[in-house]
C-alpha positions in Angstrom: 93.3 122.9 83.3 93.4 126.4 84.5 90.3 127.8 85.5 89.5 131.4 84.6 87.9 133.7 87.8 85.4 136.7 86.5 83.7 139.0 88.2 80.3 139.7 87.6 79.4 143.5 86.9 76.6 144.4 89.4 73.2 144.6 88.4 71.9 148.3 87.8 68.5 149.4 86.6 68.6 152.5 84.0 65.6 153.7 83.4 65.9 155.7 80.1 63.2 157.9 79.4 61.3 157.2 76.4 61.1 160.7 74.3 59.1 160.8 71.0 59.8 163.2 67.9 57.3 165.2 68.7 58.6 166.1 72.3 62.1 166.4 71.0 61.5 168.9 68.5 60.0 170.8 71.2 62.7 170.8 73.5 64.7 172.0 70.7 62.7 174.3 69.1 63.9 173.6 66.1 60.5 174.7 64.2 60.4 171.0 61.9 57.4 168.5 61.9 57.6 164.9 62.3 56.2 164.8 58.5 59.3 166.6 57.1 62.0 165.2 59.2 59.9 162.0 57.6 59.8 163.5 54.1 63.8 164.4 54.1 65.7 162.9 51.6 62.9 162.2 49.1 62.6 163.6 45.9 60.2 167.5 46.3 57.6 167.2 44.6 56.4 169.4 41.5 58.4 170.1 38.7 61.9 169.9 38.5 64.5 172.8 38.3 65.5 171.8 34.7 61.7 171.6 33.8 61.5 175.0 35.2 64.5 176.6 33.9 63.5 174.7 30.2 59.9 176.6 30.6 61.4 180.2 30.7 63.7 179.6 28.3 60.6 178.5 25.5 58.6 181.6 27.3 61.7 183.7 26.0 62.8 181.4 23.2 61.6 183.9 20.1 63.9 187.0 22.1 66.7 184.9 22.5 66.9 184.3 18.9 65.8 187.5 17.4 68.8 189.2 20.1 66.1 191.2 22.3 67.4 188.9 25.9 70.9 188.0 26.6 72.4 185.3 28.1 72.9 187.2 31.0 69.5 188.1 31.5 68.3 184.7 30.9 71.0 183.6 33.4 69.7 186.6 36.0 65.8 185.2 35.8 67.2 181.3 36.3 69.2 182.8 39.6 66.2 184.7 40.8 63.2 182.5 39.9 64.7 179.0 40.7 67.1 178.5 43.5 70.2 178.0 41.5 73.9 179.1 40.9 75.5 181.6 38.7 77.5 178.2 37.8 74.0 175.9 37.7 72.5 178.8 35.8 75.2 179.2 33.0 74.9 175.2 32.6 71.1 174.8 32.2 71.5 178.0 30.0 73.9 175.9 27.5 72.1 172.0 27.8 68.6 173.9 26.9 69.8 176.4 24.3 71.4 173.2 23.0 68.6 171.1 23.2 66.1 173.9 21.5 68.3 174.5 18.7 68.1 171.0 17.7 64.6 171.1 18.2 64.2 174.2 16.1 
């Protein structure tokens, strides 16, 4: 039976330093908190965009109907007062027209 010679690796001492979050975002500047790098990912709190873009549509509801507000201008308010799309915009428009009109 064949033995098998190895070389052992020689014994070095790293010493890493030990940085926290706090220091690195420092060095980095980056401007973020340990409490929002912790916070990332999870759901915002407060109302959703679809409870807000539902809200301004009943605010406008009667308008709507009667002709007074366009689609467009309905479309404009969801772009400027919630942070969404022309394309996001156009489809809330359309799920809470729906939805209102079967209400109604």
């Amino acid at each position: 039976m064949a033995t098998r010679k190895t070389t052992a690796k020689p014994k070095t001492e790293e010493k890493s330093e030990s940085v926290t979050l706090e220091q690195a975002l420092k060095e980095e500047d980056e401007g973020r908190t340990p409490e929002s790098i912790r916070n990332e990912g999870k759901r915002p709190v407060g109302p959703s965009k679809m409870e807000q873009a539902t809200k301004i549509m009943e605010e406008m509801w009667d308008d709507i109907q009667s002709g007074k507000v366009k689609r467009k201008d309905v479309i404009q308010r969801f772009m400027e007062e919630i942070p969404l799309s022309k394309a996001g915009s156009s489809t809330y428009y359309g799920t809470i027209k729906a939805r209102l009109s079967k209400d109604a």
